[in-house]
Backbone bond lengths (Angstrom), bond angles and torsions (degrees), N, CA, C in turn:
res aa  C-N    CA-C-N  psi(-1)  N-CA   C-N-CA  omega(-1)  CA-C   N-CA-C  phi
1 X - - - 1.446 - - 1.537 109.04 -
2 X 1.144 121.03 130.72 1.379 128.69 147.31 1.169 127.28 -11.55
3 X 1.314 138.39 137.30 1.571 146.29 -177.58 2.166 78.87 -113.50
4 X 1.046 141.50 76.63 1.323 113.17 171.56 1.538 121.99 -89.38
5 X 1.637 109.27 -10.10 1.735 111.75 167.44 1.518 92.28 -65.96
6 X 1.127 150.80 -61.29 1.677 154.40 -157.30 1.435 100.27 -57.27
7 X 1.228 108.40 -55.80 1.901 116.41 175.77 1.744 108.77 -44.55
8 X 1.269 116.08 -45.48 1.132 140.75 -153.62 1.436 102.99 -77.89
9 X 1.288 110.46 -40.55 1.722 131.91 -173.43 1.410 107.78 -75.57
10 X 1.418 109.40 -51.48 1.508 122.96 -171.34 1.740 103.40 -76.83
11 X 1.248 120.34 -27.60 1.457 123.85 162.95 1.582 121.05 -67.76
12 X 0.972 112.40 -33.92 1.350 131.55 -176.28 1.953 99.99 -70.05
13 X 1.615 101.15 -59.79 1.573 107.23 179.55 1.307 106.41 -39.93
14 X 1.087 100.50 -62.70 2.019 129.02 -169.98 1.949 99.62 -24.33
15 X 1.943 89.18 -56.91 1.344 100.80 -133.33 1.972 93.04 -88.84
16 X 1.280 117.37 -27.42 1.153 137.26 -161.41 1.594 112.44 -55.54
17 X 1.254 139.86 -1.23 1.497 162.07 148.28 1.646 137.44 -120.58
18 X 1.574 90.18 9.84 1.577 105.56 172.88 1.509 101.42 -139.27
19 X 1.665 92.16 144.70 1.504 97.52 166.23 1.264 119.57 -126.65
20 X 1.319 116.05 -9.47 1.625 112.89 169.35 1.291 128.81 -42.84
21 X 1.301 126.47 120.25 1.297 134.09 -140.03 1.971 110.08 -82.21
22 X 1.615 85.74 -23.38 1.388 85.97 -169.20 2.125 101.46 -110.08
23 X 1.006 107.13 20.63 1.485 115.14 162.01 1.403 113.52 -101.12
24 X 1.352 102.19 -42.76 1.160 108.22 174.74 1.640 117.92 -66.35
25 X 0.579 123.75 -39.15 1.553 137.02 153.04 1.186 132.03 -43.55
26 X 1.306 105.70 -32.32 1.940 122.74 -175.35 1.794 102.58 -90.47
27 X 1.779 106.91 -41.64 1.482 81.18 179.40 1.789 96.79 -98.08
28 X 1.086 138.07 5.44 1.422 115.81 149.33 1.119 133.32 -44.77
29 X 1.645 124.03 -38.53 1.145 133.11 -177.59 1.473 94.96 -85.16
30 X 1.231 121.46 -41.99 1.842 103.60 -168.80 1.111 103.87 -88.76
31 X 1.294 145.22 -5.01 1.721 143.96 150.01 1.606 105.48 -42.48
32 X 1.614 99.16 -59.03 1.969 126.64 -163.57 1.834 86.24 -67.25
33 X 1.202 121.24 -55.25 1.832 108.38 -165.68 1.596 100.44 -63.24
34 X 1.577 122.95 -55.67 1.322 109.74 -166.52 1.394 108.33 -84.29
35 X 1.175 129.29 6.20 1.621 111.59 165.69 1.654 105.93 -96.67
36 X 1.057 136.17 -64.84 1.300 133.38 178.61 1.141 119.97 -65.82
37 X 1.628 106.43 123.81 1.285 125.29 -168.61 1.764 118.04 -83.38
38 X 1.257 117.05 160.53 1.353 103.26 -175.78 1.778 117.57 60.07
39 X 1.280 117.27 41.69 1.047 118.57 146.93 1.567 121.08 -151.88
40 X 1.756 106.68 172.95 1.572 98.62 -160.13 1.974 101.80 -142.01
41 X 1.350 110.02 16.87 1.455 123.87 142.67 1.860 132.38 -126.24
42 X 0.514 156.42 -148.56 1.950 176.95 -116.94 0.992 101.67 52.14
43 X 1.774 81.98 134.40 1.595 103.66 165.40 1.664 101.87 175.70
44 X 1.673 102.46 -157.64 1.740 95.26 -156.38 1.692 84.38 -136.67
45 X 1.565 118.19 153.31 1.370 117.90 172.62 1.725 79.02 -121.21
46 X 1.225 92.61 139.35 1.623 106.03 163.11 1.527 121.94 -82.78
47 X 1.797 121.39 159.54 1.447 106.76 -170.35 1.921 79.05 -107.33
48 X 1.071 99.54 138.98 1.766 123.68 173.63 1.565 101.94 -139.02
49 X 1.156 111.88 133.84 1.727 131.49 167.50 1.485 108.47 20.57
50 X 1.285 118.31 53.63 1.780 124.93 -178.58 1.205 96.09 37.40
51 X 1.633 112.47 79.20 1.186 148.12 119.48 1.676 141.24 -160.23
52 X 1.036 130.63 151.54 1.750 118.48 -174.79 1.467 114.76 -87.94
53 X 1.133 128.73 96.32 1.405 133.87 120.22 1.554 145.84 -2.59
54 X 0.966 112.60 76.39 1.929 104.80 170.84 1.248 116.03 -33.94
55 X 1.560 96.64 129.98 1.271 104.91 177.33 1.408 117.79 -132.64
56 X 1.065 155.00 -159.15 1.800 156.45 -162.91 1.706 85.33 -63.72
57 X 1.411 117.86 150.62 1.308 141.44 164.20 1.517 121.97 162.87
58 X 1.044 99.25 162.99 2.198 120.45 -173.24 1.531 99.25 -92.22
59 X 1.120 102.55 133.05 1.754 103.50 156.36 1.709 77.00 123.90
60 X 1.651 92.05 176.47 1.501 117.28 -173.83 1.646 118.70 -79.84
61 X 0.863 109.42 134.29 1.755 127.07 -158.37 1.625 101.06 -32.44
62 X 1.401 103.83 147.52 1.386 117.52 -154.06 1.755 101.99 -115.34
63 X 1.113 119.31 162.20 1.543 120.16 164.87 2.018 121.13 -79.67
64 X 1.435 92.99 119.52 1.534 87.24 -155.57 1.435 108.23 -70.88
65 X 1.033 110.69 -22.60 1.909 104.64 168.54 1.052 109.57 -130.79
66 X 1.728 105.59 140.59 1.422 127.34 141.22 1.057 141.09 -132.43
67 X 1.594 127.91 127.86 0.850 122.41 159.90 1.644 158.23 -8.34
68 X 0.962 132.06 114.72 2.148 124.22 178.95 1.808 85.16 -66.41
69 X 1.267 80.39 117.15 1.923 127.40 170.99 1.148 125.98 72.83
70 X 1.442 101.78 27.00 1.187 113.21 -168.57 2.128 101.59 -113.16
71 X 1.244 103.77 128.33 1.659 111.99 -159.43 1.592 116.38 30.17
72 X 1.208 105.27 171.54 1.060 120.30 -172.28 1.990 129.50 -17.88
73 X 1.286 96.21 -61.19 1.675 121.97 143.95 0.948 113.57 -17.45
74 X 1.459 121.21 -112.81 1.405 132.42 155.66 1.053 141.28 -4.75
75 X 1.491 122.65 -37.94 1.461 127.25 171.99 2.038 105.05 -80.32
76 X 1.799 98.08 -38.70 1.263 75.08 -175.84 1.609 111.43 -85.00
77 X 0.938 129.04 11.58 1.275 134.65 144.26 1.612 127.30 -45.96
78 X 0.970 100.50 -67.44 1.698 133.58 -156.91 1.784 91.56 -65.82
79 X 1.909 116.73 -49.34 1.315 139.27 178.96 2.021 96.19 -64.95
80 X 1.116 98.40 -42.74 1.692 104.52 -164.41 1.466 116.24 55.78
81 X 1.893 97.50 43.19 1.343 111.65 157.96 1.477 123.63 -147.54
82 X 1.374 131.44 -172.24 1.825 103.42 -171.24 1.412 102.25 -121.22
83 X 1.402 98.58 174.54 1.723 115.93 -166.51 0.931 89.92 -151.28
84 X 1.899 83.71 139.62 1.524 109.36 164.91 1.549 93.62 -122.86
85 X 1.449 99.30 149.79 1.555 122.81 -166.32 1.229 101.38 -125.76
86 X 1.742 125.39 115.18 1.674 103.77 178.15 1.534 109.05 -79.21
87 X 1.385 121.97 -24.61 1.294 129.70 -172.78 1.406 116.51 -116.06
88 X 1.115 114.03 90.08 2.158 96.18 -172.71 1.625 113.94 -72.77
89 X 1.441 122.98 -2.51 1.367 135.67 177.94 1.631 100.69 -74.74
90 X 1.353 121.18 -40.32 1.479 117.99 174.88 1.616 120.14 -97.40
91 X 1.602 113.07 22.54 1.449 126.46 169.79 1.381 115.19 -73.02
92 X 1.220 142.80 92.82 1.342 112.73 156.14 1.585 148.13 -18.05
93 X 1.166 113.61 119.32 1.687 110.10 -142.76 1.097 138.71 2.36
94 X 1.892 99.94 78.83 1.303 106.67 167.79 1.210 109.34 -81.56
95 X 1.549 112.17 170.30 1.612 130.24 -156.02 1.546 81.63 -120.47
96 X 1.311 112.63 133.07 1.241 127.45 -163.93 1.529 88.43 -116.28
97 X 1.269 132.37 95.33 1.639 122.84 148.91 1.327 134.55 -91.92
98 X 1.627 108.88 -11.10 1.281 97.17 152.41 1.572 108.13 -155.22
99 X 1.094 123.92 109.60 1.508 139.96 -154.91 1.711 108.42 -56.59
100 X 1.422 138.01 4.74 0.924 152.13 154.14 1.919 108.41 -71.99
101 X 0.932 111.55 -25.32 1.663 96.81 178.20 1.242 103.18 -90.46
102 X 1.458 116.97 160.07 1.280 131.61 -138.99 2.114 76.04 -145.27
103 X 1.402 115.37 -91.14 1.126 109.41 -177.23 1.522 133.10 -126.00
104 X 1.286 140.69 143.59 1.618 155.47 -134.86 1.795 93.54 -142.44
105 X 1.928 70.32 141.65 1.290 81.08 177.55 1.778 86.02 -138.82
106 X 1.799 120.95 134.75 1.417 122.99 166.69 1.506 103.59 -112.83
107 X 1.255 109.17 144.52 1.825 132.73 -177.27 1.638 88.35 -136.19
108 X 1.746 88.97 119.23 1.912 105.64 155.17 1.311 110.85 -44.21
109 X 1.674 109.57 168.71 1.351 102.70 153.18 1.659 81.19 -149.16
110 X 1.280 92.15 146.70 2.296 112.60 177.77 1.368 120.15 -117.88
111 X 1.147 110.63 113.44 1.581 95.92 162.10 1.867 112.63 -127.45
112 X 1.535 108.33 133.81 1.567 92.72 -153.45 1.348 136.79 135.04
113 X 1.473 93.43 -61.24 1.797 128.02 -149.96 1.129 110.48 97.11
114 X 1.421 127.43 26.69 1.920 109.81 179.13 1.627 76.44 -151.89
115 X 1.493 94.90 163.29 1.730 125.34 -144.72 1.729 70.46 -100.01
116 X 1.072 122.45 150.17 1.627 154.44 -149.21 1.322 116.27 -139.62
117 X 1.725 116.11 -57.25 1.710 134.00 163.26 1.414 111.27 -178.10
118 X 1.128 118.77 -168.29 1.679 109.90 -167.10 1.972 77.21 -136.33
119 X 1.658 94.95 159.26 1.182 105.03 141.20 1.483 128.24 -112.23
120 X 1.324 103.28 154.62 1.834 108.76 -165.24 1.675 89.78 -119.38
121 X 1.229 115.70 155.82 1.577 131.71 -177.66 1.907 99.48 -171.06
122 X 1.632 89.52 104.37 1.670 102.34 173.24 1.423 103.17 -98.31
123 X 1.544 116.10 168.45 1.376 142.87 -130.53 1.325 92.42 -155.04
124 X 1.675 128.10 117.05 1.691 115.11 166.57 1.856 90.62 -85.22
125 X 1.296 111.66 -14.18 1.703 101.92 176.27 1.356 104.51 -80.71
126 X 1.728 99.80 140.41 2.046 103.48 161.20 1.415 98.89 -83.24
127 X 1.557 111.84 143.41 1.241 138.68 -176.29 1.782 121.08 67.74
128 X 1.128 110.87 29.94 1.304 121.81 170.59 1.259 129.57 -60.04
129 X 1.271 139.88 -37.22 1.082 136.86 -176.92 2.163 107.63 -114.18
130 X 1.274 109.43 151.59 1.622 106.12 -154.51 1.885 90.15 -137.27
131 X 1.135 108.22 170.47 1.568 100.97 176.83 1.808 126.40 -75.69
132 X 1.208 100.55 7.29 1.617 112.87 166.44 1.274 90.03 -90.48
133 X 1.213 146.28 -55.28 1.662 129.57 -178.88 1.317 102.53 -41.53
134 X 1.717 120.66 -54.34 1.646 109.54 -152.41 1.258 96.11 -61.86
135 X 1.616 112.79 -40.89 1.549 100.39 -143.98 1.440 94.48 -72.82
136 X 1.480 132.21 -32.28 1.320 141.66 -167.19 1.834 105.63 -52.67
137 X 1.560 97.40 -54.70 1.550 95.85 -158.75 1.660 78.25 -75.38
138 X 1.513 146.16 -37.58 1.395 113.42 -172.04 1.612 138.16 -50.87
139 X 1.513 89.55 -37.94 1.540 96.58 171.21 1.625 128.40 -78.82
140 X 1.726 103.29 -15.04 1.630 113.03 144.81 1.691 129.37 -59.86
141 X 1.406 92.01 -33.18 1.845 89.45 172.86 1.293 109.55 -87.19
142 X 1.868 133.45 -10.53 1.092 109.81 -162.94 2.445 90.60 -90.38
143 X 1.272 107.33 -2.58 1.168 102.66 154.26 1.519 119.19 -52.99
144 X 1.130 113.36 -77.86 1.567 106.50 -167.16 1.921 112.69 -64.50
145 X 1.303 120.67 -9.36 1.177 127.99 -179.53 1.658 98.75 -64.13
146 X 1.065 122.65 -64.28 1.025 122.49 168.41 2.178 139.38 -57.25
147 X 1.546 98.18 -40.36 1.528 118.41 163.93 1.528 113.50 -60.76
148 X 0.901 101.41 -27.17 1.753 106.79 -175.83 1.157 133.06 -69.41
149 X 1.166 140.81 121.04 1.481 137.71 -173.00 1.905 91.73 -83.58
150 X 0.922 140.71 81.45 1.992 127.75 -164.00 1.527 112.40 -85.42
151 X 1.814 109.29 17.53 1.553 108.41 179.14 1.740 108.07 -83.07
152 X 1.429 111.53 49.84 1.515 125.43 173.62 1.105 110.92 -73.87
C-alpha cells in the first residue's frame, strides 16, 4: 500500500522554496515513478490552447499532443475530473503509447479555478490503481496546484 500522506510531505519539502512550474513537475513525476510500485509511466500533460501538451515525466517517450476527449487524458480533461481505467485495452479510444500498459489512472491539476494539466500514471498491471490512489494522487496534485508559479 501506498504511504501517499509521506509522498505528499516529501512533495511539499521539494516544492516549499521553488516555484518553477516545470521543476516542480519533473521531480513530482520522479518522486511518483520511484515510489509507486508496479508502474511504467508518471508524468504531467500541460493544458495549452484546448489541448494537452507533454510535459516533465519518467517512463518511455510519450505522445506530445492530445486532444479534450480524446483517450484516456483527454476525456479526463474535457470532464475536468479523473479516471481510473482498470483496463485501457477496453477504453474507448485509448491512445496507446506504449502497448505494455494494461491500466491508467488521470488526476486534474488547478490553479485559479481552471484545470492547468492532469497527471497520467500507467500500469503494465490490469486493475492497478483503486480509489485510495485517486484520492491519494489528488491531494498530491493539490500540492503543486498551489507551489506553482503556472504563468508557463
Amino acid at each position: 500500500m501506498t504511504d501517499y500522506s509521506l509522498l505528499r510531505e516529501q512533495l511539499a519539502s521539494m516544492t516549499r522554496t521553488e516555484r518553477d512550474t516545470i521543476a516542480n513537475l519533473a521531480n513530482a513525476s520522479a518522486l511518483l515513478y520511484m515510489s509507486l510500485s508496479d508502474i511504467n509511466w508518471a508524468g504531467f500533460y500541460l493544458v495549452r490552447e484546448g489541448q494537452l501538451v507533454l510535459g516533465p515525466f519518467q517512463g518511455k517517450p510519450a505522445c506530445i499532443r492530445i486532444d479534450f476527449g480524446k483517450g484516456v487524458c483527454g476525456n479526463a480533461a474535457a470532464g475536468d475530473a479523473a479516471i481510473l481505467i482498470p483496463d485501457v485495452h477496453a477504453f474507448p479510444g485509448h491512445i496507446a503509447c506504449d502497448a505494455a500498459s494494461r491500466s491508467e489512472i488521470v488526476v486534474p491539476v488547478h490553479h485559479a479555478g481552471r484545470l492547468t494539466a492532469v497527471l497520467d500514471i500507467d500500469s503494465p498491471l490490469r486493475g492497478r490503481f483503486a480509489r485510495e490512489d485517486q484520492e491519494g494522487l489528488e491531494r498530491f496534485c493539490s500540492v503543486l496546484e498551489d507551489a506553482c508559479d503556472w504563468r508557463i
